[in-house]
N, C-alpha and C positions, 0 to 999 in steps of 0.2 A: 364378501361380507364377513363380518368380525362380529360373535357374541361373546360376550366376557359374563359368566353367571358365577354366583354362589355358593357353596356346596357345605355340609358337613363332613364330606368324608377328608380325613384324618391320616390313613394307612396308604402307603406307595402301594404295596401288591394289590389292595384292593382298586386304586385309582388303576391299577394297567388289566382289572380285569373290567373294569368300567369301557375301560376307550377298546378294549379290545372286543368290547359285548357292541358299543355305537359305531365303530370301525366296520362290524359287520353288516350293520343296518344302513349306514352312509359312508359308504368307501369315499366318494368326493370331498368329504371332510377333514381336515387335518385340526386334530383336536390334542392338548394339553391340559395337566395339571399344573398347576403353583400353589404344594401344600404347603411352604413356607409361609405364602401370606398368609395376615389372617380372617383372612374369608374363605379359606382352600379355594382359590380360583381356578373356575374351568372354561378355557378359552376353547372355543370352537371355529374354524375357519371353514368358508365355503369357496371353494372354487369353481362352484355351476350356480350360486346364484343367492337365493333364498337359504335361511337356517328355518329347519322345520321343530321347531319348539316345542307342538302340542305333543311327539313322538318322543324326542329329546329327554323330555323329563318326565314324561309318562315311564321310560325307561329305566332312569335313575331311582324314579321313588317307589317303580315296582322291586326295586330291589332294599327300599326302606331307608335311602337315604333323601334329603333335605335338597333342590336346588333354586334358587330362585336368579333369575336375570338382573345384571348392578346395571342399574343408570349411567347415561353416559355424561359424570359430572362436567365433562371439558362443554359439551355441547348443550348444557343445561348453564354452564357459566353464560358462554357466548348468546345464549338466547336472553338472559337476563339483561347484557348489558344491552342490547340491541332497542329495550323497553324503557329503559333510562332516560 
């Protein structure tokens, strides 16, 4: 499973002490940054299953940053046209 979220955070060393604070909490995850885009996206992979979200960004905002989960536009297309 694949979550692709939101983020404010802006700075590389702070995004590697981020994945290296959730790395510690969820070793099964293989998690990145993409601060180029502009949403700073933070993709989180699971390899055993479920993405635990409520922890996830409990984590992030205990440190005072912003993250919210982006829609999956492809699969909100495909639902629309499906209604058509």
């Amino acid at each position: 499973m694949v979550e692709v979220f939101k983020t404010n955070i802006t700075k590389q060393k702070k995004a590697e002490q981020i994945i290296e604070k959730l790395q510690q909490k969820f070793s099964g995850y293989k998690i990145n940054f993409d601060l180029e885009d502009c949403d700073n996206i933070l993709r989180v992979e699971s390899t055993t299953g479920q993405i635990d979200h409520e922890v996830l960004v409990q984590i992030i905002s205990d440190d005072g940053f912003y993250i919210e989960p982006l829609k999956d536009d492809l699969s909100m297309t495909t639902q629309n046209k499906s209604e058509i």
